[in-house]
C-alpha positions as CSV (number, residue, x, y, z in Angstrom):
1,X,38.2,-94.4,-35.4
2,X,36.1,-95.5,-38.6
3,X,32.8,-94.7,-37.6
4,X,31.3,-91.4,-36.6
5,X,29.9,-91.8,-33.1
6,X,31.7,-93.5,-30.6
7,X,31.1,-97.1,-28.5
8,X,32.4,-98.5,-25.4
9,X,33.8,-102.1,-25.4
10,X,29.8,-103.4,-24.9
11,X,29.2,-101.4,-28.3
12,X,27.0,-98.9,-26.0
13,X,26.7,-95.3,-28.0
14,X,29.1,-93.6,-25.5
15,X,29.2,-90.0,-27.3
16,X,28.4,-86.9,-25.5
17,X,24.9,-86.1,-25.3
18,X,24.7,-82.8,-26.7
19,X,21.5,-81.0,-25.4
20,X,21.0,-78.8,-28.9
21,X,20.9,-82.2,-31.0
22,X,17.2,-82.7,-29.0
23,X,14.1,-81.0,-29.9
24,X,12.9,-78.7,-27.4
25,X,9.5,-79.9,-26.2
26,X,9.8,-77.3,-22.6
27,X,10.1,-73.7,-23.0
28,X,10.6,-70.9,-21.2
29,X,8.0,-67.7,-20.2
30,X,10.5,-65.6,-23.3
31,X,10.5,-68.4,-25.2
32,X,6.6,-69.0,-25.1
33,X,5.9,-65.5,-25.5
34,X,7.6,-65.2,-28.8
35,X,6.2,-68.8,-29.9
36,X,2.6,-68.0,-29.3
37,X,3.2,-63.8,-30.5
38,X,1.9,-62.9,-27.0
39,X,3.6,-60.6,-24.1
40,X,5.4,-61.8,-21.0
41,X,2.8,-60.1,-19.0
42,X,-0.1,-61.3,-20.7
43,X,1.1,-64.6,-19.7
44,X,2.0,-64.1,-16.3
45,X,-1.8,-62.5,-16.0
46,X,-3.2,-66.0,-18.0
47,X,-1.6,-68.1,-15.3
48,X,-2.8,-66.2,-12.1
49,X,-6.0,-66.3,-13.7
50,X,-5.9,-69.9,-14.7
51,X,-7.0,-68.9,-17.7
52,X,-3.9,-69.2,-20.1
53,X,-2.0,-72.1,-22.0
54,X,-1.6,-75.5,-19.3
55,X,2.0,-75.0,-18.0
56,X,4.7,-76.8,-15.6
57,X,5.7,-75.3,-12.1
58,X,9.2,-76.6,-10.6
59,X,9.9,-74.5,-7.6
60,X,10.1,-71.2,-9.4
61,X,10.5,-72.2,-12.8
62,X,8.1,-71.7,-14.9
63,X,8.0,-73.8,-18.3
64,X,5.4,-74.8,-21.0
65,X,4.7,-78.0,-23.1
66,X,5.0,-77.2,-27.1
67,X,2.4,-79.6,-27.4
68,X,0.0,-78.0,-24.8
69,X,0.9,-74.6,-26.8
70,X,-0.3,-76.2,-29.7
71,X,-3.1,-77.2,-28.1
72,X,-4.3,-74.5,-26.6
73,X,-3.4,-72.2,-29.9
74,X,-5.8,-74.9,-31.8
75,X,-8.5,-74.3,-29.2
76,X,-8.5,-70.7,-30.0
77,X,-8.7,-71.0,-34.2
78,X,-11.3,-69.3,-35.4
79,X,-12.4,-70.9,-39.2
80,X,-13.6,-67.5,-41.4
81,X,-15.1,-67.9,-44.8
């Protein structure tokens, strides 16, 4: 095969979707934590208080937007001389 990714008789992309190649727009409470140089609990806290970064419930899982993050971490700058 010539070319690098590979296509079905119809010329559809056919190669394996590999879930690293994507940028991650969801992450996790650790992941979140670390991103925004806050605690696990301190987040946990923010959310029963409603009073933390906008995030997503599924069942148990708990996950949070990078562009809400963002968002919210703008909302927060303080401008200093």
């Amino acid at each position: 095969m010539t070319s690098e990714r590979a296509t079905n008789q119809r010329g559809i992309d056919s190669s394996p979707v590999i879930p690293g190649d994507w940028p991650k727009r969801r992450l996790t409470e650790s992941e979140t934590a670390h991103y925004i140089a806050m605690s696990r609990p301190w987040l946990r806290l923010q959310r029963m208080n409603c009073t933390g970064p906008a995030f997503i419930r599924v069942g148990r899982a708990i996950r949070y937007d990078i562009r809400d993050l963002d968002a919210w971490l703008s909302k927060h700058r303080v401008e200093t001389e």
